[in-house]
PDB file of N, CA, C and O in Angstrom:
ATOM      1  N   UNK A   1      82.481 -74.150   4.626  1.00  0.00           N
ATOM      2  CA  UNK A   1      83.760 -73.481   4.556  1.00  0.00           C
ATOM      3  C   UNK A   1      84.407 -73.516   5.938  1.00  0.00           C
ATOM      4  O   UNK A   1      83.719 -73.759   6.930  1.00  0.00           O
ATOM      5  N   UNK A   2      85.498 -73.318   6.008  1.00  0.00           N
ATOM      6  CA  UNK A   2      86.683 -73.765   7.333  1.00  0.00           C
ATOM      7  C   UNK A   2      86.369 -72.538   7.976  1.00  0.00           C
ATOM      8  O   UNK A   2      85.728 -71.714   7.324  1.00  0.00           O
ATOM      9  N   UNK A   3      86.691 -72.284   9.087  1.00  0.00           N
ATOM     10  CA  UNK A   3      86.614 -71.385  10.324  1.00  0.00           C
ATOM     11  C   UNK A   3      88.233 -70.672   9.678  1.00  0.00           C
ATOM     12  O   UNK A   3      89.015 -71.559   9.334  1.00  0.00           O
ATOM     13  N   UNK A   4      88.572 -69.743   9.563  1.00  0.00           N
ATOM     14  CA  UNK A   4      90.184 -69.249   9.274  1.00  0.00           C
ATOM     15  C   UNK A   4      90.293 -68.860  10.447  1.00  0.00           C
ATOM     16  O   UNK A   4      89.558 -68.409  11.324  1.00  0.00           O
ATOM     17  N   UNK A   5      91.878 -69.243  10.241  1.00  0.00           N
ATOM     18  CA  UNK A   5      92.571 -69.470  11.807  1.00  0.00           C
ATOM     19  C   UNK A   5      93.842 -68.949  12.106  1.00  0.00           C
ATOM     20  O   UNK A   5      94.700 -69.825  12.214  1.00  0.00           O
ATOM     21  N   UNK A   6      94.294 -67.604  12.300  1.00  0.00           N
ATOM     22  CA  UNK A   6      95.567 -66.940  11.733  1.00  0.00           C
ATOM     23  C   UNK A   6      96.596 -67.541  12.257  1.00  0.00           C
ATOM     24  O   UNK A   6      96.559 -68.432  13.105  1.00  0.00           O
ATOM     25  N   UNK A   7      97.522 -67.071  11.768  1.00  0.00           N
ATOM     26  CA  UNK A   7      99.255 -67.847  11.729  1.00  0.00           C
ATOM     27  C   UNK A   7      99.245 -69.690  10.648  1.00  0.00           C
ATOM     28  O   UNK A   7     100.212 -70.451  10.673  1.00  0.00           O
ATOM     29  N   UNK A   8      98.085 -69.947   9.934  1.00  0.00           N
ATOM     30  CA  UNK A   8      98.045 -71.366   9.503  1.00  0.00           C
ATOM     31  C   UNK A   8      98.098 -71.352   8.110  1.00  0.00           C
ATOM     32  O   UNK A   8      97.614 -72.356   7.587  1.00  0.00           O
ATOM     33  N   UNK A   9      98.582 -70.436   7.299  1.00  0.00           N
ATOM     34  CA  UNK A   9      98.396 -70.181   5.665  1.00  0.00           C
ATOM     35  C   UNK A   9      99.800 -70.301   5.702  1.00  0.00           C
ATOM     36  O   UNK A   9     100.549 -69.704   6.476  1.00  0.00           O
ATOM     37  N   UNK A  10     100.214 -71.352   4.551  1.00  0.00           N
ATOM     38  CA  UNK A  10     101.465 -71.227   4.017  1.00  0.00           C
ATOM     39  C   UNK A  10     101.667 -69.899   2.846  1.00  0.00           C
ATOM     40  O   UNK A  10     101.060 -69.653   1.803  1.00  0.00           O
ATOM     41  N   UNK A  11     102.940 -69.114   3.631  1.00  0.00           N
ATOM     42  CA  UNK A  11     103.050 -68.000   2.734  1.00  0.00           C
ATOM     43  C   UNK A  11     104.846 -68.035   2.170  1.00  0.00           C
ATOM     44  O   UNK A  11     105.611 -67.168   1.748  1.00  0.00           O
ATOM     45  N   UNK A  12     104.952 -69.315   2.401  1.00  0.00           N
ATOM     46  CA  UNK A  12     106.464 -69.099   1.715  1.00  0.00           C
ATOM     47  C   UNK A  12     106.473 -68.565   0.186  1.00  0.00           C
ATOM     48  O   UNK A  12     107.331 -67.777  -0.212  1.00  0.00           O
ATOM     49  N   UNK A  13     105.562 -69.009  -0.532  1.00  0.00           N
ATOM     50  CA  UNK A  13     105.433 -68.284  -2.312  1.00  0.00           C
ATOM     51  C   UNK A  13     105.054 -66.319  -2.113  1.00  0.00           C
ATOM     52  O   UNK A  13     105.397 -65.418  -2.878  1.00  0.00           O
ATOM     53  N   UNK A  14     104.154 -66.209  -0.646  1.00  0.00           N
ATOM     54  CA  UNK A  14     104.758 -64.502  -0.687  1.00  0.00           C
ATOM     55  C   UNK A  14     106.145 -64.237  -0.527  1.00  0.00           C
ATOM     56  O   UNK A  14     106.727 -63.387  -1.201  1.00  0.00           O
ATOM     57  N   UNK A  15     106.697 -64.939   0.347  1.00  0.00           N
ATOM     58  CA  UNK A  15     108.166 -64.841   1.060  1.00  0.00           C
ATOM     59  C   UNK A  15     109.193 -64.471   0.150  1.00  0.00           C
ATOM     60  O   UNK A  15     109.870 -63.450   0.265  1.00  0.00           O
ATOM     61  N   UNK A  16     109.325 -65.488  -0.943  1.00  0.00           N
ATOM     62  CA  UNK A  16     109.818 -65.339  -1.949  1.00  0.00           C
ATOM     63  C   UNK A  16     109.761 -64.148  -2.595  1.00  0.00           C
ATOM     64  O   UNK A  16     110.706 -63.360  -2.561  1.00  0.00           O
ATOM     65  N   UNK A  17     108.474 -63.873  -3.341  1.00  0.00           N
ATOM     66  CA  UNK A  17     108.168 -63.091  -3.991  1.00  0.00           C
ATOM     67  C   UNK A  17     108.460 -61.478  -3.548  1.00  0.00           C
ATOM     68  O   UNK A  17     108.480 -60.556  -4.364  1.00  0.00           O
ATOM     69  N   UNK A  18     108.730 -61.293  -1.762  1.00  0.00           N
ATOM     70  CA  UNK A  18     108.622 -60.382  -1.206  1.00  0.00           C
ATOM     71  C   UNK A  18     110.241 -59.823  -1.119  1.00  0.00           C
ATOM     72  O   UNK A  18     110.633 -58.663  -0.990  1.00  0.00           O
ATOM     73  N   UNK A  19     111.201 -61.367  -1.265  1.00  0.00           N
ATOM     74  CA  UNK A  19     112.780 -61.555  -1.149  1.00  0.00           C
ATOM     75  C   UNK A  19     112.993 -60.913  -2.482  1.00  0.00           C
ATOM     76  O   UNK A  19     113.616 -59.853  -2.548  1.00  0.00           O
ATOM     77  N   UNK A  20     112.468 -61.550  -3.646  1.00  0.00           N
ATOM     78  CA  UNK A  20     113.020 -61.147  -5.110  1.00  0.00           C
ATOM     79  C   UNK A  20     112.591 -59.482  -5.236  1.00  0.00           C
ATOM     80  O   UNK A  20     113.288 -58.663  -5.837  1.00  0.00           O
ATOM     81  N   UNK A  21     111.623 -59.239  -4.716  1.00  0.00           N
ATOM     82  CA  UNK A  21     111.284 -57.400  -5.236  1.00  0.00           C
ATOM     83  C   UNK A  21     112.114 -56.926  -4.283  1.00  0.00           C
ATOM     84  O   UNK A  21     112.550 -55.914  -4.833  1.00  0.00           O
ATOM     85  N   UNK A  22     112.725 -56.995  -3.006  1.00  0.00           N
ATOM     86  CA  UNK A  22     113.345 -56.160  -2.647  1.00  0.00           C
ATOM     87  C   UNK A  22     114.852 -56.546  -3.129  1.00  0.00           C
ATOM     88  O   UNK A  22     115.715 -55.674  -3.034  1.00  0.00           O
ATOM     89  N   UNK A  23     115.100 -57.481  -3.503  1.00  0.00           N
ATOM     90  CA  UNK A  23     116.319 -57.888  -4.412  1.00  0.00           C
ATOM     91  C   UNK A  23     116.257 -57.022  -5.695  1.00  0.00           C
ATOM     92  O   UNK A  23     117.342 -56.753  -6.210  1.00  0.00           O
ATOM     93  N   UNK A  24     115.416 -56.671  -6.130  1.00  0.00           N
ATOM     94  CA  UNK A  24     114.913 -56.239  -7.804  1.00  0.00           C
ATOM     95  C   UNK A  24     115.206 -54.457  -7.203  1.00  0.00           C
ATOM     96  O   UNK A  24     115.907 -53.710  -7.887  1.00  0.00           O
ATOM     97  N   UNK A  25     114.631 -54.017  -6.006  1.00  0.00           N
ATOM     98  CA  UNK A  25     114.502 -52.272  -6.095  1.00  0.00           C
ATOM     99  C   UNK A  25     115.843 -52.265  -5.612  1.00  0.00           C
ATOM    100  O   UNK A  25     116.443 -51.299  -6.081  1.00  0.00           O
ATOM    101  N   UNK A  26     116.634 -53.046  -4.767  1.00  0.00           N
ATOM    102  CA  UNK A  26     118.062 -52.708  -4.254  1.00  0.00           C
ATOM    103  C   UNK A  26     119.195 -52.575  -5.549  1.00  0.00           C
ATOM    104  O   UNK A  26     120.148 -51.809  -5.693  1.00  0.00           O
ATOM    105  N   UNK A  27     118.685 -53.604  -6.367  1.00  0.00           N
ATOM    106  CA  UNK A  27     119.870 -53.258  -7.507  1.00  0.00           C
ATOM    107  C   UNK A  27     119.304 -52.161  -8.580  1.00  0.00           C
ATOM    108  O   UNK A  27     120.023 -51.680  -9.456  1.00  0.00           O
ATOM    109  N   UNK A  28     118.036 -51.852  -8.417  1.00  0.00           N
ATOM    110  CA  UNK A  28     117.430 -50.733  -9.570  1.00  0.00           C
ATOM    111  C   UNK A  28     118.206 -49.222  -8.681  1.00  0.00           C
ATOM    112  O   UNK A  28     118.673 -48.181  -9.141  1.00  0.00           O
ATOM    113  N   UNK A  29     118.068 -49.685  -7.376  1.00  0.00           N
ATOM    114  CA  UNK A  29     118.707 -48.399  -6.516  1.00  0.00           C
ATOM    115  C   UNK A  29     120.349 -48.057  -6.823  1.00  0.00           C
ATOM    116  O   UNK A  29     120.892 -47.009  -7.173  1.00  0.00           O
ATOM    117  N   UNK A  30     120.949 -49.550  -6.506  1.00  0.00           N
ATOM    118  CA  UNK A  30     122.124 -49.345  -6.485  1.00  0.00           C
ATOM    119  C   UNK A  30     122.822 -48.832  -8.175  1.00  0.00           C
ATOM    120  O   UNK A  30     123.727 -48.030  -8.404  1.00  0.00           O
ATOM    121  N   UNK A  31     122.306 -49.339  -8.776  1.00  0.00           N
ATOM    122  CA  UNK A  31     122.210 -49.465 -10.591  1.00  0.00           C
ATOM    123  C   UNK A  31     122.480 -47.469 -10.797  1.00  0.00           C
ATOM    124  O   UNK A  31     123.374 -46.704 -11.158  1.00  0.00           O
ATOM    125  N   UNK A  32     121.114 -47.404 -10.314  1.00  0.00           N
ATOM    126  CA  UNK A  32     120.629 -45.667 -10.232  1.00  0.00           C
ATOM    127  C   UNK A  32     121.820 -45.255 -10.243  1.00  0.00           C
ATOM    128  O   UNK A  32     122.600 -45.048 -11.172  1.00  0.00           O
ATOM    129  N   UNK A  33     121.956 -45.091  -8.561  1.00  0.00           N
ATOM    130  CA  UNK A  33     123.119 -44.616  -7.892  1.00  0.00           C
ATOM    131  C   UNK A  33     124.363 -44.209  -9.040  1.00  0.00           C
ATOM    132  O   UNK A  33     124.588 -43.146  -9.619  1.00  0.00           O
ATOM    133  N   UNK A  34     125.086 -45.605  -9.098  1.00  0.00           N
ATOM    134  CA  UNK A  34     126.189 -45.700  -9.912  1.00  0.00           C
ATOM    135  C   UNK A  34     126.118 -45.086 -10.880  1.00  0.00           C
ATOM    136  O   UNK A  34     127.101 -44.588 -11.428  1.00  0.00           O
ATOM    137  N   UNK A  35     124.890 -44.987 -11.315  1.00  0.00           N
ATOM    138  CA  UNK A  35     124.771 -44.366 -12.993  1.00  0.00           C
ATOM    139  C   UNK A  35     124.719 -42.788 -12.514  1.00  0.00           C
ATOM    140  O   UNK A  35     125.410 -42.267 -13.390  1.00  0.00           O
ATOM    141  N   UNK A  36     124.458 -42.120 -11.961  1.00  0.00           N
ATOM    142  CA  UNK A  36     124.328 -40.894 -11.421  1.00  0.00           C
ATOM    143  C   UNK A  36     125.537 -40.264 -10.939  1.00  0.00           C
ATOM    144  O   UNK A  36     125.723 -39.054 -11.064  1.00  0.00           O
ATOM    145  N   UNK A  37     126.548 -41.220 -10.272  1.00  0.00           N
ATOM    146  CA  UNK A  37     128.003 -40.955  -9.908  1.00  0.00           C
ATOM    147  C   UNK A  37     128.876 -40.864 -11.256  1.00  0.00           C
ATOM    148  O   UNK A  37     130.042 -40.476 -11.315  1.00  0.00           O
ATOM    149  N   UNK A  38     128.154 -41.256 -12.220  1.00  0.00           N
ATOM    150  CA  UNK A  38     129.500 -42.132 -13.572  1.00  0.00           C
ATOM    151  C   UNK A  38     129.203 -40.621 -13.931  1.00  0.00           C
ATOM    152  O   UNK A  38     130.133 -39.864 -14.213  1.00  0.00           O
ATOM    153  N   UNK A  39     127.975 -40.225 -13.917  1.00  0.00           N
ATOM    154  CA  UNK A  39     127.710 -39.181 -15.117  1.00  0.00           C
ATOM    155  C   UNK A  39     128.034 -38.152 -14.686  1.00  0.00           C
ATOM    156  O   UNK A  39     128.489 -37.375 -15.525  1.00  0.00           O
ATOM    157  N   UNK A  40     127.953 -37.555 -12.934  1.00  0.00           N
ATOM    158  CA  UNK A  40     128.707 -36.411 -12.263  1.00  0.00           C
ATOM    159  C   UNK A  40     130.206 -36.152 -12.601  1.00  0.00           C
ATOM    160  O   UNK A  40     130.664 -35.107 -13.062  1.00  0.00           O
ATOM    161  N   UNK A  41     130.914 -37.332 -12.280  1.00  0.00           N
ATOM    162  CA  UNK A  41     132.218 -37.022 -12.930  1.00  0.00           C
ATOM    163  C   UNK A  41     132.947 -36.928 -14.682  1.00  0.00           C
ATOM    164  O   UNK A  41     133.880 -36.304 -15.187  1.00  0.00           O
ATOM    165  N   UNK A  42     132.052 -37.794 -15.116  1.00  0.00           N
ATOM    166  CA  UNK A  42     132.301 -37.674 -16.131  1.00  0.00           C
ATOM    167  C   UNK A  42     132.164 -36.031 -17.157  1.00  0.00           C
ATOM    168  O   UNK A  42     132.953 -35.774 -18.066  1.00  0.00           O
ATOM    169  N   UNK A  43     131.154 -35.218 -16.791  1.00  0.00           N
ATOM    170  CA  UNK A  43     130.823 -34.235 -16.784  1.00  0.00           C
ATOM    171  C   UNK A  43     131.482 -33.391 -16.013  1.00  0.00           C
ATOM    172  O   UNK A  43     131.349 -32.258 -16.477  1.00  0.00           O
ATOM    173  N   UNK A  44     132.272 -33.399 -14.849  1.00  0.00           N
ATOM    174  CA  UNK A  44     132.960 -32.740 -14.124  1.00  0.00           C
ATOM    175  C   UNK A  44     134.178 -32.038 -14.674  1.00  0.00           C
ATOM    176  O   UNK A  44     134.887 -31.359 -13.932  1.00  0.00           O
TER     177      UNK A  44
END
């Protein structure tokens, strides 16, 4: 087995994966948000 040798692992498939979930909680946030504003006034 190879000696591991840090900084030498291709991690662009985490990279990604790390881009799309914080893409995924920003619009579950922003989504939230909006839905929480619609329903304050609407109720107001």
């Amino acid at each position: 087995m190879a000696e591991h040798q840090h900084g030498k692992m291709d991690i662009s498939e985490q990279e990604k994966t790390f881009v799309g979930f914080i893409r995924l909680v920003s619009w579950g946030a922003a989504i939230s948000i909006a839905t929480l504003i619609f329903l304050a006034l609407v109720n107001a």
